[in-house]
C-alpha positions as CSV (number, residue, x, y, z in Angstrom):
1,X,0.0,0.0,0.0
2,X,1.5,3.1,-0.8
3,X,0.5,6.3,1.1
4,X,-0.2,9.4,-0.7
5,X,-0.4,13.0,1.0
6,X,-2.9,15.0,0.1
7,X,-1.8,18.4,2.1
8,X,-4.5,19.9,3.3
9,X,-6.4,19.6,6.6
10,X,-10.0,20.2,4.7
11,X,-11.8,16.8,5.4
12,X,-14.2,17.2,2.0
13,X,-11.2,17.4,0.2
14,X,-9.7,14.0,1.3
15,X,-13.3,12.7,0.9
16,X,-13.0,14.1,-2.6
17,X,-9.7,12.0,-3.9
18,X,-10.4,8.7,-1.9
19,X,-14.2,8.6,-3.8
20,X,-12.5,9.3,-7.2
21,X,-9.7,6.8,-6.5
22,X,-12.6,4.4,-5.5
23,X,-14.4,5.4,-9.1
24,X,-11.4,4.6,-11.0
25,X,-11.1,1.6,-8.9
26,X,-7.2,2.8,-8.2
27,X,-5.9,0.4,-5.5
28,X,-3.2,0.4,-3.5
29,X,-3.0,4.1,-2.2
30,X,-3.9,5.4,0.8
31,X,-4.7,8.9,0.8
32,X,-3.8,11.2,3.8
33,X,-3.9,14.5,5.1
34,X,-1.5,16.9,7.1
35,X,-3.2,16.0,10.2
36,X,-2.3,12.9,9.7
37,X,1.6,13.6,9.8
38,X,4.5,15.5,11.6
39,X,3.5,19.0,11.4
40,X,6.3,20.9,9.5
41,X,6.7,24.7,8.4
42,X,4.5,25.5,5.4
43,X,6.0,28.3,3.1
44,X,3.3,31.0,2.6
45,X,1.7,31.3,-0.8
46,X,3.7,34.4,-2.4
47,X,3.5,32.5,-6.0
48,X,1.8,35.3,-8.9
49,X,-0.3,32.4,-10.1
50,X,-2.0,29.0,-8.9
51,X,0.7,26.7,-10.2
52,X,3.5,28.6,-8.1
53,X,1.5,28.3,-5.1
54,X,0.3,24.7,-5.4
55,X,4.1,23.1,-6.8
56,X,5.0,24.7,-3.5
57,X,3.2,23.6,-1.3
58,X,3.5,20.3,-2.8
59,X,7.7,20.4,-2.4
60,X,7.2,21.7,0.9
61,X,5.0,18.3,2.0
62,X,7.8,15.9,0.0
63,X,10.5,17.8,1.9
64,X,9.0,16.6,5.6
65,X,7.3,13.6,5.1
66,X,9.4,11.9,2.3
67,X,5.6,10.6,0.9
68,X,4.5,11.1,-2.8
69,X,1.8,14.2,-2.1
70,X,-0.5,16.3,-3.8
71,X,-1.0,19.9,-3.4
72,X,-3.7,22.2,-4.9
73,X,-4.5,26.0,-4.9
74,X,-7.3,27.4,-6.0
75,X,-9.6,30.7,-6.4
76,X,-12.5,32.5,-8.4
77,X,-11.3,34.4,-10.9
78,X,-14.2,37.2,-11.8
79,X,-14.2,38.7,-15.2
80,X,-15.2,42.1,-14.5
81,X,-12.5,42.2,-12.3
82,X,-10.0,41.5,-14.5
83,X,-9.2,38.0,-13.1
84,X,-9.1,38.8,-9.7
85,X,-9.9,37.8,-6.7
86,X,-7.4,35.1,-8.4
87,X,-4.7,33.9,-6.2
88,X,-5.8,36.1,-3.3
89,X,-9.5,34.9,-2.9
90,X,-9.1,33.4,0.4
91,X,-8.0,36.5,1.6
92,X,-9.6,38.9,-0.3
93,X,-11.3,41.3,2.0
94,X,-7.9,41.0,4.3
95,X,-8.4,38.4,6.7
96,X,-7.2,35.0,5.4
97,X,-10.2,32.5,5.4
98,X,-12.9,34.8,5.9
99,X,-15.4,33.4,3.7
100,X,-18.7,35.8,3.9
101,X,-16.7,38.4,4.0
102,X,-14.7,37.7,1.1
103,X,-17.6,37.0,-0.9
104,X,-19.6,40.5,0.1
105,X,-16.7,41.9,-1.1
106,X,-16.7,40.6,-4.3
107,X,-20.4,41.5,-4.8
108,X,-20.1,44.8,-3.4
109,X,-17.4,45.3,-6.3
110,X,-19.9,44.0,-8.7
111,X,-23.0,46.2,-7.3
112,X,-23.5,47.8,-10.8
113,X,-22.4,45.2,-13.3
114,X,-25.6,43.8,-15.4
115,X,-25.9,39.9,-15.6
116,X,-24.6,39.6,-19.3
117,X,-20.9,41.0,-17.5
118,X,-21.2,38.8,-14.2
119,X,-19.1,35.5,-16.0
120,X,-16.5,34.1,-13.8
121,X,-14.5,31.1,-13.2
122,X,-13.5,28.5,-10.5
123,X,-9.9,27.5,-11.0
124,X,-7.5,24.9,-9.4
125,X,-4.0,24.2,-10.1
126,X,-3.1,20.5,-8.7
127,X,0.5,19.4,-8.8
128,X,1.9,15.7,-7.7
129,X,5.4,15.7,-6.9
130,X,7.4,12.6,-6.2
131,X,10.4,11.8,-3.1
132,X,12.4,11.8,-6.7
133,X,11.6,15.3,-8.0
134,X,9.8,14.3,-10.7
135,X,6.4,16.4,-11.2
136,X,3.3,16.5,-12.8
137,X,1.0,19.8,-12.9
138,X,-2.5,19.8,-13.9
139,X,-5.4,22.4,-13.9
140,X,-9.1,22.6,-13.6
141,X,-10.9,25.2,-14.7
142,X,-15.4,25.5,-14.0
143,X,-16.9,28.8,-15.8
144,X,-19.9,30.2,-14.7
145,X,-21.7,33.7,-13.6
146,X,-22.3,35.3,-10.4
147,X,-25.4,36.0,-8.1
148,X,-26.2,38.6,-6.5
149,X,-27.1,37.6,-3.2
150,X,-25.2,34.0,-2.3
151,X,-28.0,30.6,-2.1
152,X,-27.2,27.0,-0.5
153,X,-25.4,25.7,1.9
154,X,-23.1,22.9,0.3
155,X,-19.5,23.7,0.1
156,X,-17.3,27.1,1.3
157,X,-16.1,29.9,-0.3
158,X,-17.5,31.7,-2.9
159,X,-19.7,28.2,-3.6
160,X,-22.8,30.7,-2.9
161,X,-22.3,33.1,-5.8
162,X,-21.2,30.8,-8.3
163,X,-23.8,29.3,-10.8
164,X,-22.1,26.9,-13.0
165,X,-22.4,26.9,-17.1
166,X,-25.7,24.9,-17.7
167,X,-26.5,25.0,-14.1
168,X,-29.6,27.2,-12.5
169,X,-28.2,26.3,-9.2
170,X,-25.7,27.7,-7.5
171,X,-22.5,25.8,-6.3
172,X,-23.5,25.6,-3.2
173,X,-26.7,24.0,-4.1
174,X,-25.7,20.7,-5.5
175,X,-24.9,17.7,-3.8
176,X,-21.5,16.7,-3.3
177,X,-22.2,13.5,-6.1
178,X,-22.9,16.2,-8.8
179,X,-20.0,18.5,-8.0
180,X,-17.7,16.0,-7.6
181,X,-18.4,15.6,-11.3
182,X,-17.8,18.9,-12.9
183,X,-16.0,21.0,-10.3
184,X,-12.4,22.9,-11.2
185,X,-10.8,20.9,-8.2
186,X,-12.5,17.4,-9.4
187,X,-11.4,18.1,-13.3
188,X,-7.5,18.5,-11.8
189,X,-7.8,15.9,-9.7
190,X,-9.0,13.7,-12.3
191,X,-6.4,14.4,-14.7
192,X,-3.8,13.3,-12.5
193,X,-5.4,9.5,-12.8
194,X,-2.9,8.6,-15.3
195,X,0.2,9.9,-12.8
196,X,-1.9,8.2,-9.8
197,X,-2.6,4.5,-11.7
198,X,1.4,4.8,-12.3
199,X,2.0,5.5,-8.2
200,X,0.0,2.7,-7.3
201,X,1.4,0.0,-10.0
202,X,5.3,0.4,-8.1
C-alpha cells in the first residue's frame, strides 16, 4: 500500500480524492492528510499564479514527510475584475479564510455590473510531486456567472455566488455526487489519474 499526501487539513477534500480513486477503482494508495503527519513549516503562498503556489506547497510536503503528495490552490477568478480575486481569494477582504466576507466583497465590487458581464470562473492548479523530483502539474478550470445575493449551503467559499455553465443552481446548491463531477478541483484531480494508476502500479 502506498500512502499518498494529500496536504491539506480540509476533510471534503480528502473525501473528494479517496471517492475518485474508488471510481477509478485505483488500489493500492492510501490517501492522507497533514493531520495525519508530523507537522512541518509551510511556506506561505507568495507564488503570482495558482501553479506557483500549489508546486510549492507540494515540495514543501515531499520535503518533511518523504511521501509522494498532492497539493492544490485554487480561487474565483471574476471577469469584470480582471481575473481577480485570483490567487488572493481566500484573503480577499484582508483576513485570510474569511469566507462571507470575502464573498460580500466581491459583490459589493460588482453592485452595478448587469448579468450579461457577471461570467466568472473556478480555477485549481493540482500538482503531484514525487520523493524523486519528478512532477506532474495539472489544472481545472469551471466557468460560470455570479449572483447577487449567495444561495445553498453545500460547500465554502465563494460556492454561494457561483452558478455553474448549464447550471440554475448555485455551487452551493448541489450535492456533493454532482459536483464531484464537474467541479475545477474534481477536473484537476481527475487528470492526475494517469500519474496516480502509475503510483500505485510500483
Amino acid at each position: 500500500m502506498t500512502k499518498l499526501l494529500l496536504a491539506t487539513r480540509n476533510a471534503k477534500k480528502l473525501q473528494e480524492l479517496r471517492r475518485i480513486l474508488e471510481a477509478e477503482s485505483i488500489e493500492g494508495i492510501e490517501v492522507v492528510g497533514l493531520n495525519d503527519v508530523d507537522d512541518f513549516p509551510e511556506a506561505p503562498e507568495t507564488a503570482p499564479d495558482f501553479e506557483g503556489n500549489a508546486a510549492a506547497k507540494a515540495r514543501d510536503a515531499v520535503a518533511a514527510t518523504g511521501l509522494p503528495s498532492i497539493a492544490d490552490d485554487s480561487g474565483l477568478a471574476v471577469d469584470a475584475l480582471n481575473g481577480m480575486p485570483g490567487v488572493l481569494s481566500a484573503r480577499w477582504s484582508g483576513k485570510h479564510g474569511d469566507d462571507e466576507a470575502n464573498l460580500n466583497l466581491v459583490l459589493a465590487q460588482l453592485t452595478d455590473t448587469p448579468p450579461e458581464r457577471r461570467g466568472a470562473a473556478f480555477i485549481c492548479a493540482a500538482v503531484l510531486a514525487h520523493p524523486t523530483g519528478e512532477k506532474t502539474t495539472v489544472r481545472g478550470e469551471w466557468r460560470g456567472t455570479l449572483t447577487t445575493k449567495p444561495r445553498g449551503t453545500n460547500g465554502f467559499g465563494y460556492d454561494p455566488i457561483f452558478i455553474p455553465e448549464h447550471e440554475t443552481r448555485t455551487s452551493a446548491e448541489l450535492p456533493p455526487e454532482e459536483k464531484d463531477k464537474s467541479s475545477h478541483r474534481a477536473q484537476a484531480l481527475r487528470a492526475l489519474i494517469p500519474a496516480l494508476k502509475a503510483l500505485a502500479a510500483h
